[in-house]
N, C-alpha and C positions, 0 to 999 in steps of 0.2 A: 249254712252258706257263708253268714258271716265271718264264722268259726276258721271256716276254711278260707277265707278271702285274708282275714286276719291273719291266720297261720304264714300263709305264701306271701305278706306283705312284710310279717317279719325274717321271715327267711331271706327275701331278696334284701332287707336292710341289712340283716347279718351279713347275707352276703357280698352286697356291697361293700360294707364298713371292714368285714374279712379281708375282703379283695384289694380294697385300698391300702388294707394292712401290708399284703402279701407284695402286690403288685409296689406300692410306695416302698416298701423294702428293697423290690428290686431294684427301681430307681434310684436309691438313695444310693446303694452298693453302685450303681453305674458313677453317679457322680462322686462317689468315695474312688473309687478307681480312675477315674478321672482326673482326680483332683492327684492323686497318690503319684500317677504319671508325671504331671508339672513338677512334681517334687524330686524325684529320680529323677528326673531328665537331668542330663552333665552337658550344662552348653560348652563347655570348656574343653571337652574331648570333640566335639564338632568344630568347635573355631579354630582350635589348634592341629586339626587332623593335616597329616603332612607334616609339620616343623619336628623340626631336630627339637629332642628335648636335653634341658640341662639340668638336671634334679639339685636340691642341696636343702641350703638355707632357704632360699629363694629359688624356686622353681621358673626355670627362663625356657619358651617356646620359640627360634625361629623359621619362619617361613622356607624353605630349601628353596622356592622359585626367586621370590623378592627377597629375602634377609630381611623381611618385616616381623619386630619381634615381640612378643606381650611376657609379662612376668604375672607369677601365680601370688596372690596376697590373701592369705587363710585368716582362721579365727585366730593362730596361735600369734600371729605377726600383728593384728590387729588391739590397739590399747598398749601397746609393750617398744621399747626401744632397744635402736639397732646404732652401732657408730658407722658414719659413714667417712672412710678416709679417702686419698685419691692423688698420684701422684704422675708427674710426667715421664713415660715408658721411652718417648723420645719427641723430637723437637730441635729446634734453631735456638743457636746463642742470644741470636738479636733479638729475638720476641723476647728474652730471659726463658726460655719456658728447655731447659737442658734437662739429660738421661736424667733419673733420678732423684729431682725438685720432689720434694714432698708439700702438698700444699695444705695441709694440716687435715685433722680430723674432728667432727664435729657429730654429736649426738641427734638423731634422727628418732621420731616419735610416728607410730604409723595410724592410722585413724579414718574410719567411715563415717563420710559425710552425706547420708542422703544414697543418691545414687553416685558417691564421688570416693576415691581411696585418697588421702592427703597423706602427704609428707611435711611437719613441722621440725624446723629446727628450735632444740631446746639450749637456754642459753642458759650454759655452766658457771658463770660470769659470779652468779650470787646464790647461796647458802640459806636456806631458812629449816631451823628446827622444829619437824613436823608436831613438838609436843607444846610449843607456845604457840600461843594463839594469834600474831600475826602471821603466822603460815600462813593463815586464810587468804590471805592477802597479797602472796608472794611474788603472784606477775605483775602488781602493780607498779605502771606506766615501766614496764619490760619487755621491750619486742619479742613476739615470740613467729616468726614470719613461716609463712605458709610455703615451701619453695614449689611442692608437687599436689597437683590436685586435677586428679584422672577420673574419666568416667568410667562406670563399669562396662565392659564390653561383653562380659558372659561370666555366666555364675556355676557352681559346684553343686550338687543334692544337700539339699534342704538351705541353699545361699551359707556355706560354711567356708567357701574357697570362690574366690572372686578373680578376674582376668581383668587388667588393663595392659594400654600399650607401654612397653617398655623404650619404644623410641621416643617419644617425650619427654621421656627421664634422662634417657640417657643418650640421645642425640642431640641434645641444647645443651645450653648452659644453667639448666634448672638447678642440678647439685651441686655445683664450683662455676665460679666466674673461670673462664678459659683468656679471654681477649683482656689485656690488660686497659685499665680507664684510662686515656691520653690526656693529662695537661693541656688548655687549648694552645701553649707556648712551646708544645713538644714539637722538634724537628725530625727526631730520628726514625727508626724504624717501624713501621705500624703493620699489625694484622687488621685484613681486609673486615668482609662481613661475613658471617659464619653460613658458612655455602651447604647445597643440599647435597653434594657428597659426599658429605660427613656420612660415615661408617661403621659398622662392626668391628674389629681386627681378633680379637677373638671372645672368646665367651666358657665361663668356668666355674662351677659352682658344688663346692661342698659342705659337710654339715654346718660345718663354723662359720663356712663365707662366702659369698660370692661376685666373685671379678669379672667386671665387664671392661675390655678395651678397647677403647674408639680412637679412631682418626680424624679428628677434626679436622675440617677443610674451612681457610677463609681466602677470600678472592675478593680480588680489587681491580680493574680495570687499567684503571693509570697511576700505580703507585709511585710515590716521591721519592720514595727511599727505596735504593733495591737491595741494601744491607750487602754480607758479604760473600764469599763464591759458598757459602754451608745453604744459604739460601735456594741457588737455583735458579728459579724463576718468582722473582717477587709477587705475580698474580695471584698465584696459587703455593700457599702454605699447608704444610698439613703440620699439627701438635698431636702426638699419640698420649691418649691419657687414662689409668686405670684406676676405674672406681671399683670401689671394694666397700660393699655393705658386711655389714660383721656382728656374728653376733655376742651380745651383752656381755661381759666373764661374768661371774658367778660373784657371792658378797664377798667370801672369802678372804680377799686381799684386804691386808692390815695397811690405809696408807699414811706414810711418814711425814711428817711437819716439817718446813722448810725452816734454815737458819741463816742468817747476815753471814756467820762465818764461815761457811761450807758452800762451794761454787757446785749447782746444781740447776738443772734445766727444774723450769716451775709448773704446776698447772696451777693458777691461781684462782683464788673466790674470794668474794667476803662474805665473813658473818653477819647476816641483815637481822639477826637475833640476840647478839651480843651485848651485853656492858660496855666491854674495852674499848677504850679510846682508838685501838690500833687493832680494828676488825679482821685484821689480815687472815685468811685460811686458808693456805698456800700450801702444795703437797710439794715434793720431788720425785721427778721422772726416774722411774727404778721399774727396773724386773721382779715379777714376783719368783724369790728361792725362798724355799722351805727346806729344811733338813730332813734326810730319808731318818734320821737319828737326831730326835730332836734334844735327848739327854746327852749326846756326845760332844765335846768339845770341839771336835771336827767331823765332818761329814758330808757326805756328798748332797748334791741339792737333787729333792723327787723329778724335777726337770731343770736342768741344766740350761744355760743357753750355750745353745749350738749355732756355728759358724760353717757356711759353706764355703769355701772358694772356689768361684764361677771354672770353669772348664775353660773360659777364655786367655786365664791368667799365665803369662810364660813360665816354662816351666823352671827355668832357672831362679825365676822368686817365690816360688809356691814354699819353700822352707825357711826362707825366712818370713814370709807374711807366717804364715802357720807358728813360728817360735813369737812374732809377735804378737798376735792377738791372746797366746798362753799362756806369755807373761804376766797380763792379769790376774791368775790364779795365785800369784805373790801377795796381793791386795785380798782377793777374797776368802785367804785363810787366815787373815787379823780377824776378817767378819764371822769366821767357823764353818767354813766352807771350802772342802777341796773337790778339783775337778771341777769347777763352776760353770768356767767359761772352756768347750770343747770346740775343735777343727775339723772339718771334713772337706773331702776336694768331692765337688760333682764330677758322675763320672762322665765321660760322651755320650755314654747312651741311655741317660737321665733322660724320663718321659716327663719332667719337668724343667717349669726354665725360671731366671733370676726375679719374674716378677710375680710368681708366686708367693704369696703372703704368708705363707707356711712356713716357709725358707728365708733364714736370716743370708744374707748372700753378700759377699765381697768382690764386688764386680770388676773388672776391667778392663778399660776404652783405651782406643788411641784417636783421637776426636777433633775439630777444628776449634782455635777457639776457646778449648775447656776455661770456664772459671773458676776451675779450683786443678788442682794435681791429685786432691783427696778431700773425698767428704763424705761425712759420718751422720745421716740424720736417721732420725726415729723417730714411731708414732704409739699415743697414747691412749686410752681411756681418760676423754676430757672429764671424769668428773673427780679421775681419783689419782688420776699421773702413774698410771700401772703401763709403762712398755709391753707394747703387744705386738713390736717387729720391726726391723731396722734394716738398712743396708747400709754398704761402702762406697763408694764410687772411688776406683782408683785410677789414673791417667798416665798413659807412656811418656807424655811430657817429660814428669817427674824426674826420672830419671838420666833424659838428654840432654840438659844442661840446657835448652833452648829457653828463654830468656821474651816476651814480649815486646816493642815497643813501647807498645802502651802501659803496660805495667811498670816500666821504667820511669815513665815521664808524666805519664797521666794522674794527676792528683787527686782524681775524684775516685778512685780506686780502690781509697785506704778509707771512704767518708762511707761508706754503706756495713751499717752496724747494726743490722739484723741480728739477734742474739741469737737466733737459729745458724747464720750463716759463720764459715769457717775458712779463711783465708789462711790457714798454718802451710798448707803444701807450696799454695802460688806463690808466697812471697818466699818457700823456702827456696825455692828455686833460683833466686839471685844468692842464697847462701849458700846451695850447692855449688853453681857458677863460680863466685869466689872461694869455696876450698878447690875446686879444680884448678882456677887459675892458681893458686896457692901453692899448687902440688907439682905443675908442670915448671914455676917460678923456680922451684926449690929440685928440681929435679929428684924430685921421692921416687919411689918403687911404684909398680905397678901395683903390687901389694895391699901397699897401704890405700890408691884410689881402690880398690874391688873395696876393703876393709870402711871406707868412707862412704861408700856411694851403702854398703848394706848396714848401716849403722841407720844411714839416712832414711830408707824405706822403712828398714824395724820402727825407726821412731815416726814415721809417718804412721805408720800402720796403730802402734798405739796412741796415738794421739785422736787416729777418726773413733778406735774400739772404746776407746775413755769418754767420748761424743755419743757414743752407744747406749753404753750404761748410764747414761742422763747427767755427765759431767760436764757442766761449760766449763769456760777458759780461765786458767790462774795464770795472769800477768807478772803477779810478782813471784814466779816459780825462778826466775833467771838471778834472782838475789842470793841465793842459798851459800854461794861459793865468795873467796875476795880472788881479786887478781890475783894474784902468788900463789893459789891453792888451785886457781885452775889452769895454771902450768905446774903444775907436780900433776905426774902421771899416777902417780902411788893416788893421791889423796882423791883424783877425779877417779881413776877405776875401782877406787872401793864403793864414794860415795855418790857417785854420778854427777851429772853437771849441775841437773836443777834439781827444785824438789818435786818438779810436778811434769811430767808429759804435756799437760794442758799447756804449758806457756807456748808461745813463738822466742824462742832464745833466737841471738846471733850465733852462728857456730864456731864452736870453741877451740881455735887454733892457737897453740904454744908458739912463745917467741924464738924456743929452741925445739925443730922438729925430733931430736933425739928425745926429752922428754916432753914428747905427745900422747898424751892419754885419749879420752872417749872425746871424737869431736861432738856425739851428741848421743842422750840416752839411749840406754838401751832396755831398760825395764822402768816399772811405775819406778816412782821417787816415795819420800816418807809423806809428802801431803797427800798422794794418790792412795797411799794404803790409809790412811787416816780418814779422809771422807768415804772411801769407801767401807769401811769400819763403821761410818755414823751409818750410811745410806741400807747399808743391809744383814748386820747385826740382826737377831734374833733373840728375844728376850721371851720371859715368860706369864707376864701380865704385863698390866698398861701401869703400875704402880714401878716394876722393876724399870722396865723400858722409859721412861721419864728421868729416872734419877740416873740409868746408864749413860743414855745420851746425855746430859747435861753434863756428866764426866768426861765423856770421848770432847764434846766439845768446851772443856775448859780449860783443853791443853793448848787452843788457838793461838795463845801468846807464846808461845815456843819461836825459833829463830826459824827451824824447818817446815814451817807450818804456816809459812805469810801466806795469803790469799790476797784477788782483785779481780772479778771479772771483767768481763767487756764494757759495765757501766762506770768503771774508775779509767779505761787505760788510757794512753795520752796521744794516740796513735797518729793521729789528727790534730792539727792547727787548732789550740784554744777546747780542745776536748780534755775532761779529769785534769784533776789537780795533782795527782801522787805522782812523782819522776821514778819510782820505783815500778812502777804498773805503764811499763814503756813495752811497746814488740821491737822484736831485734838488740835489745839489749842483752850485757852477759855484765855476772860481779857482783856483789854489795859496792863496790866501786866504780859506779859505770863512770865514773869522769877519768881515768888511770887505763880502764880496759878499752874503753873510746880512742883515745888518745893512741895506745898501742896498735888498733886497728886502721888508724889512719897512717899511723907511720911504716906500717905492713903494706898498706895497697899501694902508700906513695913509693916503697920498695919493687915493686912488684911492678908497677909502671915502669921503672928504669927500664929492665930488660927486657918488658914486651915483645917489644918487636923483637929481637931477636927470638923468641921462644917462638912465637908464630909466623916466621917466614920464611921456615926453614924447608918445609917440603912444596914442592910444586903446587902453588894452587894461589887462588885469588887471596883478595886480605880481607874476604868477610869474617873469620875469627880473630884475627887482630882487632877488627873494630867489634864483635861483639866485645870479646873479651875488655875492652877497654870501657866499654858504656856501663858493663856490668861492675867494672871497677869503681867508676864515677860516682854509679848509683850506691856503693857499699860506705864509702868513702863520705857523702852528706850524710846515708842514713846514720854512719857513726855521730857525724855532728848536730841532726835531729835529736838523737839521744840526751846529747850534751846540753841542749838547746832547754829541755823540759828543767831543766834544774831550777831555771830563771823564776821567778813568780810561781816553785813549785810548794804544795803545800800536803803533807805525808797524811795520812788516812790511817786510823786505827780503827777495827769493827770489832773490839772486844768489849765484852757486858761491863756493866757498873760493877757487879761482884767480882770479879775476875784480877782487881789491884794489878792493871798492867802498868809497864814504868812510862810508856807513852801515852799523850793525851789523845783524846778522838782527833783533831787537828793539830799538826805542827809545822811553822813554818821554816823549810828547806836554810837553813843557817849562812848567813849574807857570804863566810868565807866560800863556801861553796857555789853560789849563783855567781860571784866575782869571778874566780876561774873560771868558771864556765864561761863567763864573756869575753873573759881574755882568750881562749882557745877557740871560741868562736871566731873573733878576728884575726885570731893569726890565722887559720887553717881553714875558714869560710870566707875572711872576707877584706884577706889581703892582697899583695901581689903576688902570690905565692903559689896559690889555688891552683894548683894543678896544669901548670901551665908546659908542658912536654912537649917545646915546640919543635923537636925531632922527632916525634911521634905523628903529631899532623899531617905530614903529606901522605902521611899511610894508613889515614882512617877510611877506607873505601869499602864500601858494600859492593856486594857481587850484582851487577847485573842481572834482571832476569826481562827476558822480552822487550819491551818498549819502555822499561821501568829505567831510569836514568841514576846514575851513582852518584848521588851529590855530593857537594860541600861537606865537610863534617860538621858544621853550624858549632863550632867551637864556642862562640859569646853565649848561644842562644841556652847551648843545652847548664854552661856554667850558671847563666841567670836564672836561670827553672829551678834549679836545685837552690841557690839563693833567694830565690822571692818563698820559696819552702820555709825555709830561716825565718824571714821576713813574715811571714804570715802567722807563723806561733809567737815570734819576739814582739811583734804589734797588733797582736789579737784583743780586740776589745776586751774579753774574760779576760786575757793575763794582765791587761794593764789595770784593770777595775780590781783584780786578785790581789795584786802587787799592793793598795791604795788600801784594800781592807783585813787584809793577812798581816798588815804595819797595826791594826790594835790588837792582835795577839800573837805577837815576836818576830813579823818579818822585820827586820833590820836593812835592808837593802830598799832605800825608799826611791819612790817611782822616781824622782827627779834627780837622783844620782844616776839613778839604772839608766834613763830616758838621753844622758847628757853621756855616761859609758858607751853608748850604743852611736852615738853622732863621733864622737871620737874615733871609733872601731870605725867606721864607714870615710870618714873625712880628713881626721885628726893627720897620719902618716903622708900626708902629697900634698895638703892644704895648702903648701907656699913653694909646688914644685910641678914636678910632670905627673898627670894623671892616664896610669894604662888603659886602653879602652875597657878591659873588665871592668876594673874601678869606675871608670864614665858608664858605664851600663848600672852598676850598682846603688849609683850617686844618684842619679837620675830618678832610677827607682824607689830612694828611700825618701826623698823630698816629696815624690808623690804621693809615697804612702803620708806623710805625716800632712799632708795639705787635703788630703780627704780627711782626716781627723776633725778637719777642722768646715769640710766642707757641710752643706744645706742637710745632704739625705746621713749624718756624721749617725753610726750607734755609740759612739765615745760615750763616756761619764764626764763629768765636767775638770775632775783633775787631770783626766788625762790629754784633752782641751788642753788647757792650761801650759800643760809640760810640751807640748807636741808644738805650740806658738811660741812661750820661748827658744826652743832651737830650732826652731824656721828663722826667727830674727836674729837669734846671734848666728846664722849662716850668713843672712843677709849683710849684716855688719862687719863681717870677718873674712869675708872671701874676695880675696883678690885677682882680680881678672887679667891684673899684667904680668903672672909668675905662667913657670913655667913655659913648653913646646906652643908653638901654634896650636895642636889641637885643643890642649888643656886651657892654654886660652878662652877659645872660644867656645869648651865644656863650660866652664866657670862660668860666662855670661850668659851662657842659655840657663844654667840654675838659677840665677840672681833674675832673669827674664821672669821665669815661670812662678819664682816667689814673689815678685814683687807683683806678680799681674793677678794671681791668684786673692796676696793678701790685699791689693788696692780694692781689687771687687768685692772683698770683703765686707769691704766699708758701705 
């Protein structure tokens, strides 16, 4: 019995212990299934169910009901970097925020925090080489800012694909500042606050990248500024702007070292692991070409860059944009490459549009406003200055001869020196203006303007394509030629006007229109093919490439080959020292070609009016025509002007035995003449004074707009106080003062007393015309803030600026001359004496 009690006691244990086996089997498989379901589960095809999808790089879902949109962020996107660029699609001139603005690109780093996806911006800024050992070290005290940090909203199987909201991102200003920061002393035009609807505009995404465009909206209730009729309604503003995450290029790209003497857009770094006193590691903004043949001395590139030209473009310049953007291929067959640069026109029924990243595109507007006629920007890989896409922006402006106001007379116009930005087109357009009036002056053929107006486009157009290919500005391009050489037509149509596209020249009209050659390039020049020669040349080790480049560039001292970008030119009052690195200049002789051009517009003035008032119609092209004249007429004597206290710039190496020194001061006979031609032709009684011309400077009426006065004094003083503000620019008088210990010859205190002469000297003991009393006025004030509390003078120039305040005081007689000069005289002697007694 126990036997048996026994027996059936371990049988039920067995079979318990069995059962447990069997039966906890099954369980475990229940919760293994269980558990395997949370795993499978795809909350991301339920959160998203309904939305449009956008696949690519970035996988984007929006909502078809609301346009609420999430983006897909996987393992492959996670730990790994994207560039994020972003520019404005459209927008209002007054915000600044116009078609085309590129607002740079900046490298993006994507990364799970937790339950959070973050976007870190990495700053390119600084270099550390990963095989010393401060690497370790590298963000030390180096912002590295967090701009996007999203929760997760729904995961993928096994958490490999992650969901957050995409409006976050990309309906704030998390990735680009949009609303620009206001001065609290700014009066002008202001965007409200970033309203909620702000928008989609469209949505796009493939392997390499994908574009989101939104409409920002900002609203303001009671705005101060309602800006201009582009505006609308100043409450409500919308800026279109398209971001574009991109992904990474590959190592591949070889990139190239920047040099002093070669004009190239930079991405720069430094070496925080270097020796060198001069850390600099600085690439240049270039395309990656590789040769389909890399043994052949020429060859086509495995990808090209290709040009579209937008479908908006007239059709009557689609052949010459197209010749000039080819022209380039002149330049990149020095470098071993032909075919480089190709043209395509989009067709109409392109399922694509101009702000596609894919599509290098040459756009163009006819727009209110515009701040250029043409501009040429591009964007990079900030870490390596590899061009990964560009556009054109081109403007009807351009070509109508229409002329701004503001751009006339506005000074602060010529001061924004962005080295991205590119003012060649806008200010060409008072050069176009005066070869038109030139042409109608001279009664030329119609001919020759069709021949002028497509010289002027071709050279616009290679000017933006050379801004393309990562070429900033060569200022001293307009030196190449002397006067005499560019009145022969023989010697300009062989060898062009400049050496470079890159400049802003004056345009180049002969004295005798029978021989008139090229008013303005029409293909690169010899500097154009030459940096381009350094920039994308192909070598075959880092041993040959070293010693080639330092070849190509040590022919910099060559004549055809001067260089100055935007950080030498003189453009601006008291801005760079070299008179050679001037806009709007033309010559190795700009004081002879100056001169000639002033005695051209003062020609051309004679007959004005008769040329425009001949057909039925108001006298607004009279009075354009003339303002535009005005303005050609100082610019010539701004030119003249930089000679004064100017001091010449060499950026040739120590080994190089150039015959010039790094500094040379402009040789006293030459800043003399200049002074002298300043006063006769700025700032005597001579100025332009057409007093048959005046009753007939009249603007057209429009609506309620009244046709004023032609402010004859006002607009002659503008252009004078221009003079005035580079002749008595703190720099040039301090320049003047230190340029005398290494060979200025022209010392402040002769210059300082030439200058009171030119203004005083000529009426001093007789009748003074009111220009003159307007001029007089204004130079004593200038030289009595010289001397005033808030003064940035240096102390000689102190000095020099009190003795002819007092020898005015002592020398000016107030019994000579008309009644009015009379009582001009005494209001000077008032205002010096009251200024210099409070002195005291």
């Amino acid at each position: 019995m126990k036997k048996i009690n026994l027996f059936f006691i371990c049988c039920f244990i067995s079979s318990f212990v069995l059962g447990q086996g069997i039966f906890g089997e099954i369980n475990d498989n229940k919760k293994k299934v269980k558990k395997e379901e949370i795993v499978t589960v795809d909350e991301i095809i339920k959160k998203t169910k309904g939305c449009n999808v956008y696949d690519g790089l970035f996988t984007i879902y929006q909502d078809k009901d609301n346009g609420k949109s999430y983006i897909e962020i996987d393992t492959s996107h996670i730990g790994n970097e994207f560039i994020h660029f972003s520019y404005i699609e459209n927008g209002v001139m007054d915000a600044w925020a116009f078609q085309g603005s590129y607002r740079g690109s900046k490298i993006i780093e994507i990364n799970k925090f937790y339950d959070k996806i973050e976007f870190t911006v990495k700053n390119t800024k600084y270099y550390f080489d990963e095989s010393n050992p401060l690497s370790k070290g590298a963000n030390t005290n180096i912002n590295t800012p967090i701009v996007v940090s999203e929760k997760i909203i729904a995961t993928g199987p096994n958490k490999t694909r992650f969901l957050i909201s995409a409006d976050n991102i990309f309906l704030t200003e998390s990735l680009q500042q949009i609303k620009a920061s206001y001065p609290p002393t700014y009066r002008g035009f202001r965007l409200g606050n970033l309203s909620k609807k702000t928008r989609y505009n469209k949505i796009r995404s493939y392997p390499e990248n994908t574009d989101v465009v939104v409409n920002y909206f900002f609203e303001t209730r009671y705005p101060s500024n309602r800006g201009s009729d582009a505006v609308t309604d100043a409450r409500n503003v919308s800026i279109m702007v398209q971001h574009s995450l991109i992904k990474m290029p590959d190592d591949n790209y070889n990139p190239r070292i920047d040099d002093t003497r070669v004009g190239y857009f930079t991405t720069r770094s430094n070496d925080m692991t270097s020796l060198e006193r001069l850390n600099y590691r600085d690439f240049i903004n270039r395309w990656r070409l590789e040769k389909k043949n890399p043994d052949q001395a020429l060859s086509d590139p495995v990808k090209p860059i290709v040009w579209w030209i937008e479908n908006t473009t007239p059709y009557e310049f689609r052949d010459i944009i197209k010749e000039g953007v080819e022209m380039w291929n002149i330049a990149f067959e020095k470098a071993g490459f032909t075919n480089a640069v190709q043209v395509k026109i989009q067709p109409d029924t392109a399922d694509w549009d101009a702000g596609d990243i894919r599509y290098n595109v040459l756009r163009w507007n006819s727009s209110p406003n515009p701040p250029f006629s043409g501009y040429g920007p591009s964007f990079v890989n900030p870490s390596t200055g590899e061009i990964l896409g560009s556009d054109i922006m081109l403007e009807w402006v351009y070509i109508t001869g229409r002329v701004s106001e503001n751009l006339l007379y506005n000074e602060n116009e010529s001061n924004n020196h962005d080295h991205h930005m590119c003012s060649a087109a806008k200010y060409q357009q008072i050069e176009n203006a005066l070869g038109f009036n030139y042409i109608k002056s001279m009664d030329l053929s119609e001919e020759m303007k069709r021949d002028f107006l497509n010289q002027a486009l071709k050279r616009l157009v290679l000017h933006e394509v050379g801004h393309t290919l990562g070429l900033s500005h060569n200022f001293k391009g307009s030196t190449m030629l002397s006067t005499a050489e560019l009145n022969n037509k023989d010697i300009v149509n062989a060898r062009g006007v400049c050496n470079s596209v890159m400049e802003y020249p004056a345009t180049n009209i002969a004295k005798d229109p029978d021989n008139q050659g090229l008013f303005f390039d029409i293909q690169p020049g010899p500097y154009d093919v030459w940096v381009i020669e350094y920039g994308y040349s192909e070598f075959n080790d880092s041993i040959n490439e070293i010693e080639s480049l330092e070849k190509i560039l040590n022919r910099s001292t060559e004549k055809d080959l001067a260089f100055a970008n935007d950080a030498f030119d003189m453009r601006s009052p008291g801005k760079g020292t070299d008179p050679n690195a001037m806009i709007y200049d033309l010559s190795s002789d700009q004081l002879t070609f100056s001169e000639n051009r002033i005695e051209m517009v003062t020609n051309i003035l004679q007959n004005l009016k008769d040329k425009y008032t001949k057909d039925n119609d108001t006298y607004e092209e009279l009075y354009r025509a003339y303002r535009t004249l005005v303005y050609s007429y100082f610019q010539s004597l701004e030119v003249i002007s930089r000679q004064i206290g100017g001091v010449k710039v060499d950026l040739s190496h120590t080994d190089q035995n150039s015959s010039s020194k790094p500094f040379e001061s402009v040789d006293k006979e030459t800043q003399m003449t200049a002074m002298q031609m300043i006063s006769d032709y700025g700032f005597s009684n001579k100025v332009l004074l057409q007093e048959d011309l005046f009753p007939y400077l009249q603007k057209q009426r429009r609506g309620w707009n009244i046709s004023d006065d032609p402010t004859i004094h006002q607009r002659i003083l503008i252009y004078q106080n221009r003079l005035l503000n580079h002749l008595l620019h703190p720099n040039v008088l301090l320049r003047m003062t230190n340029s005398s210990l290494y060979g200025n010859e022209y010392k402040l205190p002769d210059y300082m007393i030439d200058l009171r002469k030119s203004i005083f000297q000529s009426d001093m003991y007789g009748d003074v015309s009111t220009v003159r009393q307007n001029l007089q006025i204004t130079y004593v004030n200038r030289l009595l803030s010289i001397l005033g509390p808030k003064s940035r003078y240096d102390n000689i120039s102190k000095t020099t600026a009190h003795y002819n305040l007092n020898w005015l005081k002592n020398n000016i007689n107030i019994n000579t001359g008309d009644l009015a000069s009379r009582q001009h005289k005494g209001y000077i002697l008032h205002i010096i004496n009251d200024e210099l007694n409070n002195a005291k």
